[in-house]
N, C-alpha and C positions, 0 to 999 in steps of 0.2 A: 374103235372101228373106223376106218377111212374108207367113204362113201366120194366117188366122183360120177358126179351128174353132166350128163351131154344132153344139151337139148337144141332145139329152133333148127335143124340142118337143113331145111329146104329156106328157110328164113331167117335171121336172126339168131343164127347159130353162138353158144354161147357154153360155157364149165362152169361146174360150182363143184367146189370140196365141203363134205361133210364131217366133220369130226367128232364120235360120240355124240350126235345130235344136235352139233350146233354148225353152222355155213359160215366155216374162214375165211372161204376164198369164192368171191366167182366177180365170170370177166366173158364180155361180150368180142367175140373170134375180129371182129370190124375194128377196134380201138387197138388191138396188138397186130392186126394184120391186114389193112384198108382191102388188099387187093384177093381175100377171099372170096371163091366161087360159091354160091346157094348149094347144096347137096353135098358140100365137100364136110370131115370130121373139122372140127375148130381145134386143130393140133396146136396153132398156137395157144389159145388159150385153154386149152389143158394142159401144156406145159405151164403156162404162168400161176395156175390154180395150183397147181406140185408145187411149183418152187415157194411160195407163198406158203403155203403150208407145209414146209419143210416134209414130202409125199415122195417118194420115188415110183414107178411106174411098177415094180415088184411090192411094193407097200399098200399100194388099191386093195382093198377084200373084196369091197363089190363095187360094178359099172354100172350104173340104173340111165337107161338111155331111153330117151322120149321120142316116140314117134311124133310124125311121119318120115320115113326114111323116102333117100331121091331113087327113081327106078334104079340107078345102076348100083343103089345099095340094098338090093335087096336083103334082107333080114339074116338069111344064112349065110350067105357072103362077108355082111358086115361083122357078124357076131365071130366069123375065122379071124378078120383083121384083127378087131379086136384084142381076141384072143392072143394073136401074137405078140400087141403091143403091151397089153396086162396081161401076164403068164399066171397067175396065182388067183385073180378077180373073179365073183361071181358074177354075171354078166346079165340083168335084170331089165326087160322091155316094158314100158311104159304107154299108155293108152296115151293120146295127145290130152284129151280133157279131164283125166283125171289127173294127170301132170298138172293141168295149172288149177284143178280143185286144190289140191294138195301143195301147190305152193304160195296158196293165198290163207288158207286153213292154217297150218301146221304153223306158216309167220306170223302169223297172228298169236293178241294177249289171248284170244278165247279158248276155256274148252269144252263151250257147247255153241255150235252154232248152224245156219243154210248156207251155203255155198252155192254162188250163182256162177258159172263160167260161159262166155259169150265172147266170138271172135267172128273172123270171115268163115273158117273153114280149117280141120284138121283129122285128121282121119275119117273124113265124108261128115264129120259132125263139126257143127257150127252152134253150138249151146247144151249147157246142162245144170241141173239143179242136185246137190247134194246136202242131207241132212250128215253133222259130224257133230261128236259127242267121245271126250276125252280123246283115244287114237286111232279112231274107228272110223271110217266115212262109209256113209250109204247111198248109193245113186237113185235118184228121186223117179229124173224125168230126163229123157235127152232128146234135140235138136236136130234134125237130122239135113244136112243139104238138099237144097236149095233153098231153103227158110230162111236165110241168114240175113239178122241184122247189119252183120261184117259188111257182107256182099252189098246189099241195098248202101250202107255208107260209100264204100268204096264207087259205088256206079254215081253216087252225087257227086264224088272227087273227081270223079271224067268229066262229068256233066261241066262242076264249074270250072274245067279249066285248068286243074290240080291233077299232078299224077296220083290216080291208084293205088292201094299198096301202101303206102310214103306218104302221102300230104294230108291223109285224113284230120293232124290235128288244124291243118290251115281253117278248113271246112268249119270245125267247134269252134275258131274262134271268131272268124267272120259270120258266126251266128249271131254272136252277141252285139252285133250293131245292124242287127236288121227283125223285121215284125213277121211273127210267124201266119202269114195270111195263107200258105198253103197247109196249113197241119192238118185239116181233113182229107188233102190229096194222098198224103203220107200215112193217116191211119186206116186207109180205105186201100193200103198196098199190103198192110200188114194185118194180118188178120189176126185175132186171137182168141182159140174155144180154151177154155180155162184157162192152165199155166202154162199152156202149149204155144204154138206160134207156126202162122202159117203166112209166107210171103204171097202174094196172088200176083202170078208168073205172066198174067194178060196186060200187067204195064209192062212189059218187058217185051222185045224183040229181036230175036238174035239174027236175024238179017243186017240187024244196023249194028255198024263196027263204029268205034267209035262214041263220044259223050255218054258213057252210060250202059249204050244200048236200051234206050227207053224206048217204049214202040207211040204210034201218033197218038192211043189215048193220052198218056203221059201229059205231051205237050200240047194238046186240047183243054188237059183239066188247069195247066196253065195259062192259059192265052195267047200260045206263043205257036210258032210255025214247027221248030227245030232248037237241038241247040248252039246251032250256029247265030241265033238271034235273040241270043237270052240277054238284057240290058243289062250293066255294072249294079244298076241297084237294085235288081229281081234277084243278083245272086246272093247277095244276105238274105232276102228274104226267104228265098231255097233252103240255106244254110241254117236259118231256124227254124222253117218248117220244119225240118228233116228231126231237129235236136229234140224240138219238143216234143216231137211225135213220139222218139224212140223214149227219152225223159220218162214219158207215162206209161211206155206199155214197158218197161224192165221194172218201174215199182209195181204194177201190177205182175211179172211174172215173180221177181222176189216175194211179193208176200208182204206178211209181216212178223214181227220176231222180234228175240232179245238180242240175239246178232247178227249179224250179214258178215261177210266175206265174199269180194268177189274180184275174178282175173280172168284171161283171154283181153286180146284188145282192145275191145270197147271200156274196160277197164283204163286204159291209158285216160280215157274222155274225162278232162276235171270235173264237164260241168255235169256229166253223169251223177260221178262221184257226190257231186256236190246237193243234186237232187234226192241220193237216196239217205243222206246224213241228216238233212232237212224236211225230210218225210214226215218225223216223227211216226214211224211204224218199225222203227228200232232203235232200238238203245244204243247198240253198237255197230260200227261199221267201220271193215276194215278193208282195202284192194293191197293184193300185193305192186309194190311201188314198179316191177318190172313185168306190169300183167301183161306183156308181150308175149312171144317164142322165144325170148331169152330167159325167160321167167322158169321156162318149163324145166329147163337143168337144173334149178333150185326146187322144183318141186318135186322132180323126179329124184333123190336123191334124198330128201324126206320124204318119198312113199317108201324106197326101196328101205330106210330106218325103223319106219314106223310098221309096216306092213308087211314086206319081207321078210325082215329082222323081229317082225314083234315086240318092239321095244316100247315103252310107255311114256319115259323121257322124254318131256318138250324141252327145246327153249327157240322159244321166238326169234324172228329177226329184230335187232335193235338198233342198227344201224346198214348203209347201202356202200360203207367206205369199206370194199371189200377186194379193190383193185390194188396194183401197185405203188408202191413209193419208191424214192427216189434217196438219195443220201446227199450231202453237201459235196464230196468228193465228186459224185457221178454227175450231178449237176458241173461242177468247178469244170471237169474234164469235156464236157459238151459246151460251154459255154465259150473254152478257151482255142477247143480245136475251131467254132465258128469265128472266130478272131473280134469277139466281142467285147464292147468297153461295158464295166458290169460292177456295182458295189457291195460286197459281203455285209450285212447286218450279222454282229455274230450272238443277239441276243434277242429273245422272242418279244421285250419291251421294246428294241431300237427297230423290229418290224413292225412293230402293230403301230409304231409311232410315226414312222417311213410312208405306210398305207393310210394313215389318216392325212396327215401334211399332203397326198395325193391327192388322196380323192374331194380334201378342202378346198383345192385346189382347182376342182371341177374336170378333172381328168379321168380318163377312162384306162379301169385298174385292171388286168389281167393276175388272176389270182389263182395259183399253183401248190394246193398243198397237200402234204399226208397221200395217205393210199385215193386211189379215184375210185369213183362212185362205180356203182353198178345198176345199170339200167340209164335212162334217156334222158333223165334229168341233173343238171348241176345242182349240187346241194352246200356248194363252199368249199372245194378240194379244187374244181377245176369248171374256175367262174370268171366270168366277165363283170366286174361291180361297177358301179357309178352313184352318184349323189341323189338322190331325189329331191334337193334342193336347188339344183341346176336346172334354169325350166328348158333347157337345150339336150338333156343326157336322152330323152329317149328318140327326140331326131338323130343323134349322135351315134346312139346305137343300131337305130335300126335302118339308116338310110348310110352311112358312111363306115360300119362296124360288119354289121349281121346280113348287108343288103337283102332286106326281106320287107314282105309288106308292113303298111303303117296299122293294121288289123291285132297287128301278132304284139302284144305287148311284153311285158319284160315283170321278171317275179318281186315281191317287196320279201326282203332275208330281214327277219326279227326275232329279237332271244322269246324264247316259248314262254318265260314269265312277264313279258311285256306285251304278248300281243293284241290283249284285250283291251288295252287301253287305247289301240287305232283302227283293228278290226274282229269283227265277227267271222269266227272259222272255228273247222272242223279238226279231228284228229290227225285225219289224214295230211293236213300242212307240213308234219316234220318229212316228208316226203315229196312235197310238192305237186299232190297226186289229188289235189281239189282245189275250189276257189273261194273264196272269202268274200267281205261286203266290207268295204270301209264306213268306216262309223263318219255320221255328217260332217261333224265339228271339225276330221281331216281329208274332207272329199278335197277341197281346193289345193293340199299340200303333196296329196299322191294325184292331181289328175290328168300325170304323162303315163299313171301305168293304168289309170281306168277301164276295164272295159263298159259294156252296156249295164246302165243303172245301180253302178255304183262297185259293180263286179272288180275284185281285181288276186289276181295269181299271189295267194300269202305263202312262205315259207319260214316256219316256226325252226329257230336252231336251239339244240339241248344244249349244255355247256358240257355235260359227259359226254354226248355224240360226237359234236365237232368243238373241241374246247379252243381251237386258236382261232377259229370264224366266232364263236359266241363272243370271247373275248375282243376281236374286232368291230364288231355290231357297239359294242359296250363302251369302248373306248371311243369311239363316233359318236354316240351318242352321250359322253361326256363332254365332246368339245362343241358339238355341235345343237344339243337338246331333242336329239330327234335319233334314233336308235335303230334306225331302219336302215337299209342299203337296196341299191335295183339290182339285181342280180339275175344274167343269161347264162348261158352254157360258152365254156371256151374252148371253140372251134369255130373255125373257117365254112363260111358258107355249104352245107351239102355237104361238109364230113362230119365223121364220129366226134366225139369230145376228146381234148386231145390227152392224151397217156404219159408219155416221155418228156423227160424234157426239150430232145429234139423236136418234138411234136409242136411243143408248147414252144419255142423261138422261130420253128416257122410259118404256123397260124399271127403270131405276134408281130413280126415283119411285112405278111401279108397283107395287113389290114391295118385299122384305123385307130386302133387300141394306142395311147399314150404312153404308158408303163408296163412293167411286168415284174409281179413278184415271185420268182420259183424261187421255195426254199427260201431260206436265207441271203438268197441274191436279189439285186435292185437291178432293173436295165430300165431305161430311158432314150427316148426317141431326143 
């Protein structure tokens, strides 16, 4: 049965293909098609999901599409387009939060667990609580707007300075280099009678356009006038405020239990993630790695399997390389039409050999391989690497590479049977989707990607998920004794990660990056 999931169209519109239960294919509408509208179908990437899954648009049986739809697609309009484009499809609508219940559930090892869902806002609901149990989910409790944690986040994102929407994860990470001295102003905004949750709308003032819209209590229980006078280092401390506060009241709405699942936005937050792994009030804990509104096509696509279909059949997500690849030929052919000088490695030892002599080198590696990831994170398919032995790589990337603040550090990629030996982390590492504590004995040898007190972004690689990155890590770490690599996302400031390989030679020209390996090709600056 061929199951295609549409989800995120007012944001982060995104397709996923389902086959018999399991997600071949999915791909965020922005990395195939930069200059998509918000509201508009992600026709590119739903062509890319067919073709990937060898689907034809008469092959679909059912469409499981995730709300919210934008006004001008109103529901029965949309379901005619549809209809035209899939002639034979059944054509299945999707509640926004139950979509991302079901797509952090269903990818997950469990089949007993609570499901937390928590974002800005989605069909007027902005959180919900699900009990799930084999292929069954029950809805517990829901969230209803204006409560929203999303929201309260995003109004700090105005506040410090940070677009809305888009920079909330700048916010988490410049938490972690400042002291939560306002977390009572924050937990006295957010109310909460049981597992419910109530935002108190008298810090707020919607006269003031602008930072927040916080009204003068706000910046009273600050000390400050406005936030046009908030000092550089009150906004870390904002920044924490804001994290710790939310930190404690999601493990109070979670609970406690033998497993958690949880997706919506606030899911994306590692250092969430990382507080409710660390609880010790479950055993298990899982976020789907794209808890965004791209997420939701993956989850809408497993309800419509599970629910619709009545089917019983799991299987988990076990990897996020669900994107396209590329062939040597298609590469060779882009490569040559840009009239580039370029060296074929034509065997997987003479590259892993090529990328180490690099990056020994102390050079900054752009690294292109296999299908690309699915969701916001580089995972080793389409990454930017550097040495962590170089005490220059993370000025390097992030002042001449990423131009981004010096806050935002850079991930440490290590084979999942080594990572114990330099840090302490959770499950969620092979995803990138939490953070880690470097162990003492190598605080002085990672501390360009440190962040506050020891904190730093781990990604564990499987040698089955991604076997030509593990085997790279591996091969580094025989020449060099240290197994680890720094690993960003490869793209150009403020876009998507890059897809194609045109994509990937003009992010690479662009910028600061020293080499580039697509495929079995070498280019050098």
């Amino acid at each position: 049965m061929n199951i295609l999931g549409i989800g995120g169209i007012m944001s982060d519109a995104s397709a996923a293909l389902l086959v018999d239960g399991k997600i071949l294919a999915a791909v965020e509408e922005k990395k195939v098609a930069p200059r998509h509208h918000a509201g508009s179908l992600p026709l590119h990437a739903v062509s890319s999901v067919l073709k990937l899954g060898g689907v034809d648009a008469e092959g679909v049986d059912t469409l499981a599409l995730a709300r919210p739809f934008h006004e001008r697609h109103g529901s029965h309009h949309l379901h005619v387009e549809l209809r035209g484009m899939f002639p034979h499809a059944r054509i299945v609508s999707v509640e926004h939060h139950l979509a991302h219940a079901a797509s952090a559930y269903y990818a997950s090892p469990f089949d007993k667990a609570t499901i937390l869902t928590l974002d800005n806002s989605g069909d007027f609901r902005c959180g919900s609580r699900w009990h799930a149990e084999a292929s069954q989910m029950t809805l517990e409790k829901e969230i209803s707007y204006p409560d929203s944690l999303g929201d309260l986040f995003s109004r700090v994102t105005e506040l410090l300075g940070f677009k809305p929407n888009s920079d909330e994860h700048k916010v988490q990470w410049l938490s972690t280099s400042g002291q939560p001295v306002f977390a009572e102003v924050f937990r006295s905004i957010l109310v909460q009678p049981g597992v419910g949750l109530r935002v108190d709308q008298s810090w707020f003032d919607t006269d003031r356009l602008g930072s927040g819209g916080f009204s003068a209590r706000f910046y009273e229980a600050l000390g400050i006038e406005d936030g046009s006078a908030i000092p550089a280092e009150m906004k870390a401390d904002i920044a924490a405020s804001l994290q710790i506060a939310i930190d404690g009241l999601v493990l109070e709405m979670a609970g406690e239990g033998e497993n958690l699942c949880l997706a919506g936005g606030l899911g994306l937050n590692a250092l969430l993630v990382a507080a409710l792994e660390h609880s010790g009030r479950w055993k298990g804990v899982f976020v789907q790695p794209a808890a965004g509104n791209s997420g939701t096509a993956v989850g809408a696509a497993y309800h419509a399997w599970h629910i619709t279909h009545k089917q019983d059949h799991r299987v988990p997500m076990d990897s996020l390389s669900l994107g396209p690849s590329y062939t040597s030929e298609q590469i060779k052919k882009v490569l040559e039409n840009c009239k580039l000088r370029f060296r074929y490695l034509p065997t997987s030892g003479e590259l892993l050999s090529a990328a180490v002599e690099q990056l020994a080198a102390d050079k900054i590696v752009a690294w292109m391989q296999g299908r690309m990831e699915f969701g916001p994170r580089a995972l080793g398919s389409r990454s930017i690497l550097a040495s962590p032995l170089d005490p220059y790589s993370t000025e390097n990337l992030n002042v001449y590479i990423k131009h981004r603040e010096p806050f935002r550090k850079f991930a440490a990629s290590v084979p999942v049977e080594m990572a114990s030996q330099y840090f302490d982390v959770g499950s969620n590492a092979r995803f990138l989707a939490t953070v880690g504590r470097v162990k003492p004995e190598h605080r002085k040898t990672f501390q360009s990607a440190v962040l506050g007190e020891g904190l730093v972004r781990v990604h564990t690689v499987d040698a089955h998920e991604n076997p030509l990155f593990h085997k790279l890590l591996l091969e580094w770490g025989s020449k060099t004794g240290l197994p680890v690599l720094y690993n960003t996302s490869f793209n150009l400031f403020g876009d998507p990660l890059v897809c194609s390989p045109r994509d990937a030679v003009r992010s690479f020209y662009s910028s600061g990056i020293d080499s580039m390996m697509v495929g079995h090709f070498l280019l050098e600056k």
